[in-house]
N, CA, C and O atoms as a Tinker XYZ file with bonds, in Angstrom:
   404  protein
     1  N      0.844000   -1.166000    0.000000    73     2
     2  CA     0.000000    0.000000    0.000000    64     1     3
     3  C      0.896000    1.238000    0.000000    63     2     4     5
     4  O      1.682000    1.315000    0.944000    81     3
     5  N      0.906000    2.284000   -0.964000    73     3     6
     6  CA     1.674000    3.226000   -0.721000    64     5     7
     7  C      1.407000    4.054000    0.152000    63     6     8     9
     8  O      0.328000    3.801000    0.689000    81     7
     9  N      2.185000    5.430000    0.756000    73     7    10
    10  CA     2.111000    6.022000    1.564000    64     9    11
    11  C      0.469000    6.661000    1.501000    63    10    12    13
    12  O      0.086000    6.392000    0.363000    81    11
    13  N     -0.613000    7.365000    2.218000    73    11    14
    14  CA    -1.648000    7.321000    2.419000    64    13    15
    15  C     -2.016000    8.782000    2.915000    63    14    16    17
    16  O     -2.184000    8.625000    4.124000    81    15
    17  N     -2.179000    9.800000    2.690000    73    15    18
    18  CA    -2.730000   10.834000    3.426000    64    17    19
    19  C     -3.756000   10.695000    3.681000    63    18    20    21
    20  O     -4.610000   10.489000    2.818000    81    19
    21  N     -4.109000   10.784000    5.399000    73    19    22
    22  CA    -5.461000   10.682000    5.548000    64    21    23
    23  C     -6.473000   11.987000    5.655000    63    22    24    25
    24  O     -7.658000   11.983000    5.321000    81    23
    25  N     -5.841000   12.944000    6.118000    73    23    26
    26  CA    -5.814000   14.103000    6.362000    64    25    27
    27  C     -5.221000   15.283000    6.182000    63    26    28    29
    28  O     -4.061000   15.078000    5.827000    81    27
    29  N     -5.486000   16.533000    6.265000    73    27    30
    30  CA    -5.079000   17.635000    6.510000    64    29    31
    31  C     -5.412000   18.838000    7.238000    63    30    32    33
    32  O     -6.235000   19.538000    6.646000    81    31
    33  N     -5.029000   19.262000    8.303000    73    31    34
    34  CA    -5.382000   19.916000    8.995000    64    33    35
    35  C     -4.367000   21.467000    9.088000    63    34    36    37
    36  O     -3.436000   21.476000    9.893000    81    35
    37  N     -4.610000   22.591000    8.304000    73    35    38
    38  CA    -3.932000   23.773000    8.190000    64    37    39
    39  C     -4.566000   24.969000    9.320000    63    38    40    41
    40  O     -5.663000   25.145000    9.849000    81    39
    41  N     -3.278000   25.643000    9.363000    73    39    42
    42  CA    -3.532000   27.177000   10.557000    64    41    43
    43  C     -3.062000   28.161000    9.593000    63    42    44    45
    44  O     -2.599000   27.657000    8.569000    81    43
    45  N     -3.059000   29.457000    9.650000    73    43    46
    46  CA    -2.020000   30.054000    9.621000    64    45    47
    47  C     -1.880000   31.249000   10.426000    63    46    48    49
    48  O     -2.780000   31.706000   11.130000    81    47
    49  N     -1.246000   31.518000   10.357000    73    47    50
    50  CA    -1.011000   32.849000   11.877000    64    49    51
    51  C     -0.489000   33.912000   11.077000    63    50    52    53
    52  O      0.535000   33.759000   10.412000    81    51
    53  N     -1.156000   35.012000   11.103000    73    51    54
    54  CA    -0.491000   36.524000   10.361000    64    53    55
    55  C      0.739000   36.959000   11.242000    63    54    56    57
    56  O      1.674000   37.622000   10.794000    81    55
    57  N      0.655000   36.574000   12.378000    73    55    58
    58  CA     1.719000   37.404000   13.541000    64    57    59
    59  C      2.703000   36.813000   13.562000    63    58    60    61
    60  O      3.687000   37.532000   13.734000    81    59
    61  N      2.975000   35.360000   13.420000    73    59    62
    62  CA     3.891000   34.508000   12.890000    64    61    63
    63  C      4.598000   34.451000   11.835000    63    62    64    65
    64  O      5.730000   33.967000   11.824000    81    63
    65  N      3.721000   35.182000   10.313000    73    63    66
    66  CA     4.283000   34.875000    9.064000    64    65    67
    67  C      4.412000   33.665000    8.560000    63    66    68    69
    68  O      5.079000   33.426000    7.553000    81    67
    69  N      3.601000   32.568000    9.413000    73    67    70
    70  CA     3.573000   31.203000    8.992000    64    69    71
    71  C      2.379000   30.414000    8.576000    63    70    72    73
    72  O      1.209000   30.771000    8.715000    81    71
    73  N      2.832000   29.231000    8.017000    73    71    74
    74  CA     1.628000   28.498000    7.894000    64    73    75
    75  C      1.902000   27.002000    8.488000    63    74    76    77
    76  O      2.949000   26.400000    8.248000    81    75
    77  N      0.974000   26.529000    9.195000    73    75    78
    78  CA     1.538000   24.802000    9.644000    64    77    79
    79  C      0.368000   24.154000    9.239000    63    78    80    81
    80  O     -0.725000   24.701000    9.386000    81    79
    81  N      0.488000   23.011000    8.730000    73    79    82
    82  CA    -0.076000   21.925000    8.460000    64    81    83
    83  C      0.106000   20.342000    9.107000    63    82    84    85
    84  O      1.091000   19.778000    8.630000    81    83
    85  N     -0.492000   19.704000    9.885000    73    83    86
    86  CA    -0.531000   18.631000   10.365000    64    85    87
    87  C     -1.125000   17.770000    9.688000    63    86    88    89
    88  O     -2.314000   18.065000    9.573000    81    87
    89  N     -0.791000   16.633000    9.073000    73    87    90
    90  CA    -0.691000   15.955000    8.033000    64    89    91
    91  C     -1.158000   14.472000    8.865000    63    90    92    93
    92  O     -0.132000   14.018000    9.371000    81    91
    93  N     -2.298000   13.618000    9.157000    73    91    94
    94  CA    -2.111000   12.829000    9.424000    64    93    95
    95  C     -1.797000   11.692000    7.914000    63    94    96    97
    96  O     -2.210000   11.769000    6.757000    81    95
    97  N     -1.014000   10.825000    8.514000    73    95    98
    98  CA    -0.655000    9.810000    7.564000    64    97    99
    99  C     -0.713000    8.486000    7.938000    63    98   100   101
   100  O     -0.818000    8.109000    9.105000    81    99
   101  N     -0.617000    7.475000    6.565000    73    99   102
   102  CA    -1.038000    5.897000    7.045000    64   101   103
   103  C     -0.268000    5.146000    6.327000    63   102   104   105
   104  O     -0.634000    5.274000    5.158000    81   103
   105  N      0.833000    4.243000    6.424000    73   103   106
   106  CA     1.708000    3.645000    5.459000    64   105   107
   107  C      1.778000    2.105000    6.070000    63   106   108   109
   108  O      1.846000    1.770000    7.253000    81   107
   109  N      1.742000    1.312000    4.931000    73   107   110
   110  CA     1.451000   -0.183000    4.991000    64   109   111
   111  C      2.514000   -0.931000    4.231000    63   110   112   113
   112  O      2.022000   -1.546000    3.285000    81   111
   113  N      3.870000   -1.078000    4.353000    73   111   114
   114  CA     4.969000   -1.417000    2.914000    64   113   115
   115  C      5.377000   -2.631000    3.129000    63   114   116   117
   116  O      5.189000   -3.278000    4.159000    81   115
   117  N      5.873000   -2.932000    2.288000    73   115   118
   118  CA     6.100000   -4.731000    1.980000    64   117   119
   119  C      7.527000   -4.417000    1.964000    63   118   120   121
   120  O      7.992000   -4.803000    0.891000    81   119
   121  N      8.387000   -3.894000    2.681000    73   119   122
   122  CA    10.040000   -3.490000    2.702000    64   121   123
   123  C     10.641000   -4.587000    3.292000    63   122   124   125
   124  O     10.253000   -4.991000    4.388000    81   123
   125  N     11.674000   -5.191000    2.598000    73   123   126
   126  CA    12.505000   -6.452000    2.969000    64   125   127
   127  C     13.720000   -6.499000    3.780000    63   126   128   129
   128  O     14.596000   -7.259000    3.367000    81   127
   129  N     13.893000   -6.005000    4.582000    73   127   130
   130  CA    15.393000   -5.834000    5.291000    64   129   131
   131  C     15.817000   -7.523000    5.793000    63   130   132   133
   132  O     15.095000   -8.245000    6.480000    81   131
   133  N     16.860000   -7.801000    5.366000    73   131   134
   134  CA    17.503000   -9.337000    5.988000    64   133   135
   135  C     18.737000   -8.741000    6.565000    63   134   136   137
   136  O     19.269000   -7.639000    6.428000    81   135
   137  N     19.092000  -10.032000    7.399000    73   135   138
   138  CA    20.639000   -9.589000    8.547000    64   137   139
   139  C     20.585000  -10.854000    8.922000    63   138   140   141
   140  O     19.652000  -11.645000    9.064000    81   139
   141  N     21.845000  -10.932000    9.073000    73   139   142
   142  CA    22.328000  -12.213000    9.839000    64   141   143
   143  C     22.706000  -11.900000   11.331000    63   142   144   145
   144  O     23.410000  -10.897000   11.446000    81   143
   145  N     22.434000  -12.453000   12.324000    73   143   146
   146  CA    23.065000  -12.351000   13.798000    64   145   147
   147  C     23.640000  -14.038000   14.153000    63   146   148   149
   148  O     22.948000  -15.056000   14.122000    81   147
   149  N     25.110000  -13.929000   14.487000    73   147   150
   150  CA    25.740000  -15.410000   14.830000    64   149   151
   151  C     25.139000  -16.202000   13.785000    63   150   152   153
   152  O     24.103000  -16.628000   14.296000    81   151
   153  N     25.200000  -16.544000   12.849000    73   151   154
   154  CA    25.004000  -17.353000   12.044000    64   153   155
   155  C     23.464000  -17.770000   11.548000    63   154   156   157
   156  O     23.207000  -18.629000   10.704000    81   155
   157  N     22.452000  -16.906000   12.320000    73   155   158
   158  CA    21.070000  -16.716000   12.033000    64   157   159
   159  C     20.767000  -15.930000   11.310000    63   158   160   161
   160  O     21.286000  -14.826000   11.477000    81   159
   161  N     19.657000  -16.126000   10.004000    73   159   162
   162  CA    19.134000  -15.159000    9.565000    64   161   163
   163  C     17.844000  -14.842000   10.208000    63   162   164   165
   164  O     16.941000  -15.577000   10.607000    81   163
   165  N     17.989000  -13.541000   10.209000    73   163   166
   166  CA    16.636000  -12.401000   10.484000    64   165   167
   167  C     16.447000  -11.510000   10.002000    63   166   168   169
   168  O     17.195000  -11.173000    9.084000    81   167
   169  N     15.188000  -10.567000   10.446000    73   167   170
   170  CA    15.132000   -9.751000    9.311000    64   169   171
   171  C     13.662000   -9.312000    9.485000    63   170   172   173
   172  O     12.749000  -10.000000    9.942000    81   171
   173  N     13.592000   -7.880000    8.981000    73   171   174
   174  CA    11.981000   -7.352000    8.636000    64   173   175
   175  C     11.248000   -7.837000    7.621000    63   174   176   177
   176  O     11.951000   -8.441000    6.812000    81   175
   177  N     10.024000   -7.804000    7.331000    73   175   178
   178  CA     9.308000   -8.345000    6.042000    64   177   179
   179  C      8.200000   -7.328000    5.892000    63   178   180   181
   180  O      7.610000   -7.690000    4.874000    81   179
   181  N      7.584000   -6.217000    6.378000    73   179   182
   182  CA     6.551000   -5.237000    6.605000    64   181   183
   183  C      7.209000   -4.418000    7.669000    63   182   184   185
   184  O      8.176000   -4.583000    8.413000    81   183
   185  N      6.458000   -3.615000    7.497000    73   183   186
   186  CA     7.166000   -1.631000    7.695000    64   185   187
   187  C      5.360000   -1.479000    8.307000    63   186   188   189
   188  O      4.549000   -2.078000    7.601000    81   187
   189  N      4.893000   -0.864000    9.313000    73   187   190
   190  CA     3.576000    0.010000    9.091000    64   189   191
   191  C      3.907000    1.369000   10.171000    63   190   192   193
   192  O      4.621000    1.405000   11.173000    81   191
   193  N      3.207000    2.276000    9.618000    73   191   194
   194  CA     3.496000    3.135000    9.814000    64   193   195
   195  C      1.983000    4.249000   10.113000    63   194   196   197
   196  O      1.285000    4.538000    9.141000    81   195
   197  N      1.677000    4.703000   11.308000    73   195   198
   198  CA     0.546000    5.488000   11.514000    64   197   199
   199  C      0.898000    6.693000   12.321000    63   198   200   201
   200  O      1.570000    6.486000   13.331000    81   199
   201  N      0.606000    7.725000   12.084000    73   199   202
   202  CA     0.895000    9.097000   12.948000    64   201   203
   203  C      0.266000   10.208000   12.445000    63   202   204   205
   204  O     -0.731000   10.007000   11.752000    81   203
   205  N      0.736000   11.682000   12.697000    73   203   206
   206  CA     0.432000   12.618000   12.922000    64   205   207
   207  C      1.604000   13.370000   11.940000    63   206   208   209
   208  O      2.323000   12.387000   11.758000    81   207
   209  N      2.241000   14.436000   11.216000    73   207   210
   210  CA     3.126000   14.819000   10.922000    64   209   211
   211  C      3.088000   16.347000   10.813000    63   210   212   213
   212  O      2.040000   16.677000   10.258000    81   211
   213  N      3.659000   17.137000   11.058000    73   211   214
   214  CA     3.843000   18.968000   11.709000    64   213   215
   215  C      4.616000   19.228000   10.372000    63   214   216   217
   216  O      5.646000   18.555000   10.346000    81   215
   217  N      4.465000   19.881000    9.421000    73   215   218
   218  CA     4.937000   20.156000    8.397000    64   217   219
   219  C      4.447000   22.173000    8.736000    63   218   220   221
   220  O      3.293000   22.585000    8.851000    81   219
   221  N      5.960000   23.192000    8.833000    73   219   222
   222  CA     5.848000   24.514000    8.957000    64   221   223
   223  C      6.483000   25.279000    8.417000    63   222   224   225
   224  O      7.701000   25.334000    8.586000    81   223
   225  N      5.691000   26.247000    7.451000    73   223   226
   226  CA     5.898000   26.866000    6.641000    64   225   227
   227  C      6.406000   28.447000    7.267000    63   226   228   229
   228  O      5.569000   29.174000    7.801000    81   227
   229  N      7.914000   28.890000    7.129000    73   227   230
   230  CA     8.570000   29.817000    7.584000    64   229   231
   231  C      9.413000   30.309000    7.635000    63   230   232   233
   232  O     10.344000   29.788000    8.249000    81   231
   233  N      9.620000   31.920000    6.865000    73   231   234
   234  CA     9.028000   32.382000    6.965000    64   233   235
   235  C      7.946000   33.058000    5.635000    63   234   236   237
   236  O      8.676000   33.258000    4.665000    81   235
   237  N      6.420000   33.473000    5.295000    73   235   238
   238  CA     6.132000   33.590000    4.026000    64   237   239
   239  C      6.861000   34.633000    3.315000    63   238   240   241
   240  O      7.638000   35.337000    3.960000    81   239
   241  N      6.733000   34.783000    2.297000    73   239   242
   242  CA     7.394000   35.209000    1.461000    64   241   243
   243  C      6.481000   36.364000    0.351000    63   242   244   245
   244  O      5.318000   36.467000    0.739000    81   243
   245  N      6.700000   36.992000   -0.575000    73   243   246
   246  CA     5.744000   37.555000   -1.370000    64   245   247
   247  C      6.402000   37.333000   -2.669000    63   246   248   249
   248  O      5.711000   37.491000   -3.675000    81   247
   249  N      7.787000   36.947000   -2.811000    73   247   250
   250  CA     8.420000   36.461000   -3.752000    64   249   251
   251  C      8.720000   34.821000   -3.911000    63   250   252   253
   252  O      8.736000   34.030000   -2.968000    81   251
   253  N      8.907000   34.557000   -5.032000    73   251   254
   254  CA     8.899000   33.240000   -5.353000    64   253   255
   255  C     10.598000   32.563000   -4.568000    63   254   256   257
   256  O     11.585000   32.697000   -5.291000    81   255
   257  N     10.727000   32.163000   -3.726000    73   255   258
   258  CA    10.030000   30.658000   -3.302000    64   257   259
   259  C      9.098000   30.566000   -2.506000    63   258   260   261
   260  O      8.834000   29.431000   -2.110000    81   259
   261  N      8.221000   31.802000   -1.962000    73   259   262
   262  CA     7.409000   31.859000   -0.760000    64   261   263
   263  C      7.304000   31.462000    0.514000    63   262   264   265
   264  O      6.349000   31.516000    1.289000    81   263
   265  N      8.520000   31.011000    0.657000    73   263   266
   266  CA     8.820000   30.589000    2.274000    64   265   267
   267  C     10.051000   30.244000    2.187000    63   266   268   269
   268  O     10.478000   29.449000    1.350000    81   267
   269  N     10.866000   30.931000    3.225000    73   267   270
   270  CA    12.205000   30.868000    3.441000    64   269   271
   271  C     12.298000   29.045000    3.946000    63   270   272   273
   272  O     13.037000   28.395000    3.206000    81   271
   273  N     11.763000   28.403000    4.864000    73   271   274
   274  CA    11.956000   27.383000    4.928000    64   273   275
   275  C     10.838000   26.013000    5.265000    63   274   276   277
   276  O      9.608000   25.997000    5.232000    81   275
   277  N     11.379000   25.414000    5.443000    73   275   278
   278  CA     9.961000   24.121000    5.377000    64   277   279
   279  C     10.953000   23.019000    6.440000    63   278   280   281
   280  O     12.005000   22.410000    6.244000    81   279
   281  N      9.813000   23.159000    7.879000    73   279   282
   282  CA    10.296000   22.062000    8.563000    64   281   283
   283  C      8.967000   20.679000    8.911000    63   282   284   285
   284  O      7.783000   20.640000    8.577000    81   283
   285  N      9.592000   19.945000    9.496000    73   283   286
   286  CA     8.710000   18.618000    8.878000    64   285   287
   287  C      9.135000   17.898000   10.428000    63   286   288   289
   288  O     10.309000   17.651000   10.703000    81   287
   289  N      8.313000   17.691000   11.108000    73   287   290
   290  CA     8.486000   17.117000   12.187000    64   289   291
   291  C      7.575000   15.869000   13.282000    63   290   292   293
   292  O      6.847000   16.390000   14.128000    81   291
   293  N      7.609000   14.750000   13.264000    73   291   294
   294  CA     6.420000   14.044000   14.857000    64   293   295
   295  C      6.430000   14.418000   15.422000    63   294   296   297
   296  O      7.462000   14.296000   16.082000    81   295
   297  N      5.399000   15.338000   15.951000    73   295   298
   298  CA     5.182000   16.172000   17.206000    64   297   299
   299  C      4.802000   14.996000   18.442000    63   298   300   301
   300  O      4.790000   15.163000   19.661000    81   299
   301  N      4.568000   14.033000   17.821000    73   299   302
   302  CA     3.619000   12.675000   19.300000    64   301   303
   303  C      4.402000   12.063000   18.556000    63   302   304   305
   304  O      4.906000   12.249000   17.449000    81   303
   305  N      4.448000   10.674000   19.976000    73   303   306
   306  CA     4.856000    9.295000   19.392000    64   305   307
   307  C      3.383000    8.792000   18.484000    63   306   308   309
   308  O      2.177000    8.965000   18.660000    81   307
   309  N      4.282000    8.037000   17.367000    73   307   310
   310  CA     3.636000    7.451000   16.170000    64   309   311
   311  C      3.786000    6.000000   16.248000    63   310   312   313
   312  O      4.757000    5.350000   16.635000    81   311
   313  N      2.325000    5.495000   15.684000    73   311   314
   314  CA     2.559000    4.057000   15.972000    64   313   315
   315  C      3.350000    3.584000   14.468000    63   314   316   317
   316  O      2.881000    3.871000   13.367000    81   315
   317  N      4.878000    2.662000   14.708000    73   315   318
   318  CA     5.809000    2.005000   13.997000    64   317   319
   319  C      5.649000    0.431000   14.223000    63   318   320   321
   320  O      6.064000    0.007000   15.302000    81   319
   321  N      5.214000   -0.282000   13.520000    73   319   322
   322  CA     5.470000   -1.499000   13.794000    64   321   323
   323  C      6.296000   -2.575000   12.268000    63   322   324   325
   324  O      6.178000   -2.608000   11.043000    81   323
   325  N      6.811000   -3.034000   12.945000    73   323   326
   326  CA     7.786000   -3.763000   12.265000    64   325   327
   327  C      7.325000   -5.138000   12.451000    63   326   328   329
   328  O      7.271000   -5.528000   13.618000    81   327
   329  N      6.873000   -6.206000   11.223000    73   327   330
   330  CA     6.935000   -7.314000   10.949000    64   329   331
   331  C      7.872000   -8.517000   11.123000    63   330   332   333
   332  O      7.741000   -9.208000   10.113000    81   331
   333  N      8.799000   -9.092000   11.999000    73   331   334
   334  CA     9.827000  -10.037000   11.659000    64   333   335
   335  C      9.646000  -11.217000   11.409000    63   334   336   337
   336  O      8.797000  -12.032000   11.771000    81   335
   337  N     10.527000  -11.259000   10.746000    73   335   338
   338  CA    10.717000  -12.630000   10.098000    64   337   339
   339  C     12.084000  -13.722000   10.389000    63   338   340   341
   340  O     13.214000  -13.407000   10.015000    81   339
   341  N     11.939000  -14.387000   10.753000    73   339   342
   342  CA    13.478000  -15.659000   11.701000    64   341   343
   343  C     13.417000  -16.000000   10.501000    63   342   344   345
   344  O     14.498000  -16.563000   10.333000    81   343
   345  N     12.617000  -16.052000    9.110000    73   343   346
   346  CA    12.917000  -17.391000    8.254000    64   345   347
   347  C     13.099000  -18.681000    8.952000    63   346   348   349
   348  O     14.253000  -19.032000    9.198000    81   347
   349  N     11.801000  -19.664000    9.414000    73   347   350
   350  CA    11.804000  -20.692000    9.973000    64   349   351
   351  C     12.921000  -21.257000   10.483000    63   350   352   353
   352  O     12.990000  -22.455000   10.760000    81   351
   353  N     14.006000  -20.299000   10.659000    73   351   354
   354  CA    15.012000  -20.982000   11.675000    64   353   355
   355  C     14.905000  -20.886000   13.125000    63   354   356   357
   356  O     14.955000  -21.981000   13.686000    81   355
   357  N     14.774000  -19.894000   13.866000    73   355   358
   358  CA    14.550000  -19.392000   15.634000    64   357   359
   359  C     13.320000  -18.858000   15.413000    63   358   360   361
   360  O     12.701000  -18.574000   14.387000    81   359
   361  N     13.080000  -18.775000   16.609000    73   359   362
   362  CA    12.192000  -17.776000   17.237000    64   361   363
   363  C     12.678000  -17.010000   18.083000    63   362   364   365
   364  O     13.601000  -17.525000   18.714000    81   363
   365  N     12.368000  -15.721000   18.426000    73   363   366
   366  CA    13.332000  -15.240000   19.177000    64   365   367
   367  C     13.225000  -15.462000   20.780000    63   366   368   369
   368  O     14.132000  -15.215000   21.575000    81   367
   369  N     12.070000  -15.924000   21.072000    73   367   370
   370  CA    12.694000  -16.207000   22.807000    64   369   371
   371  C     13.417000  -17.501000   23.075000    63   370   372   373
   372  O     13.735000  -17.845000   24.213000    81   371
   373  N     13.714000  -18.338000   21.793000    73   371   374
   374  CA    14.399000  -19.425000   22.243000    64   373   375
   375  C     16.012000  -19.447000   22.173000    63   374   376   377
   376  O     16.851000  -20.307000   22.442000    81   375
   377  N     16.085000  -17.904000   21.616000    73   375   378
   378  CA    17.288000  -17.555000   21.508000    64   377   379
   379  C     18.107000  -17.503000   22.987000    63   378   380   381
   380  O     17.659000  -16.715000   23.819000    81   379
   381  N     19.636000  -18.549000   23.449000    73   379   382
   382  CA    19.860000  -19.092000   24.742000    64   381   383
   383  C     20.208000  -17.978000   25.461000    63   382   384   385
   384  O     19.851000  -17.852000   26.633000    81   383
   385  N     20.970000  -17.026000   24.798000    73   383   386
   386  CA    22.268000  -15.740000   25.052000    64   385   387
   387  C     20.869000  -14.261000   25.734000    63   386   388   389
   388  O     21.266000  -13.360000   26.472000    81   387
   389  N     19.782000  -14.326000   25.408000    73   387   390
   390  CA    19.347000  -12.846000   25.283000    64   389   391
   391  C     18.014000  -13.468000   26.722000    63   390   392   393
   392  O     17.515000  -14.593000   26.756000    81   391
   393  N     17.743000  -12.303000   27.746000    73   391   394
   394  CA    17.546000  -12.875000   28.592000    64   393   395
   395  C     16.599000  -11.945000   28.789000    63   394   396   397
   396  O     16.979000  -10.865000   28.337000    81   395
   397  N     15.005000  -11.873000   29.504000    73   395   398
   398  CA    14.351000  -10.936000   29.565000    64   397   399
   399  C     14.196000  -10.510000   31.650000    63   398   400   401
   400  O     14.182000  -11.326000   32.571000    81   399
   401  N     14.095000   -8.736000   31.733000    73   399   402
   402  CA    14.563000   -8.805000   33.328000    64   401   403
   403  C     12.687000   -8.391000   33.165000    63   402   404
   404  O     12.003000   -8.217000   34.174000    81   403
């Protein structure tokens, strides 16, 4: 699924000279990361991705580029979840070395 705008939510403030936009977004990707640890392969197989995003426009401009700059920021924690994959070799709590307190 490609990246997803779900939303848009704009301000702008005259006293500021700015404009902000909070962007919620929704991303679902089929991204393959593999790695080996001690002679195991592992590895990601899905990426998802849900949040909020602060995109601020500043300062405006009346000439073309119309804003000196553009910052882009997660204002909240965003939900990230990552898919793994052992490739039917481990699982990871049977792994002997890694110990949970």
């Amino acid at each position: 699924m490609p990246l997803e705008i779900v939303g848009v939510e704009a301000t702008s403030n005259n006293e500021d000279d700015q404009i902000v936009l909070v962007v919620d977004l929704s991303y679902e990707g089929d991204a393959v990361i593999d790695s080996k640890l001690l002679s195991m392969n592992c590895g990601v197989k899905g990426v998802q991705l849900q949040g909020k995003m602060t995109v601020v426009l500043d300062p405006l401009m009346n000439d073309v580029p119309f804003m000196g700059a553009v910052t882009v920021y997660f204002d909240k924690k965003n939900r990230i979840h990552l898919q793994e994959d052992w490739f039917g070799q481990v699982s990871f709590d049977s792994v002997i070395f890694i110990h949970y307190t």
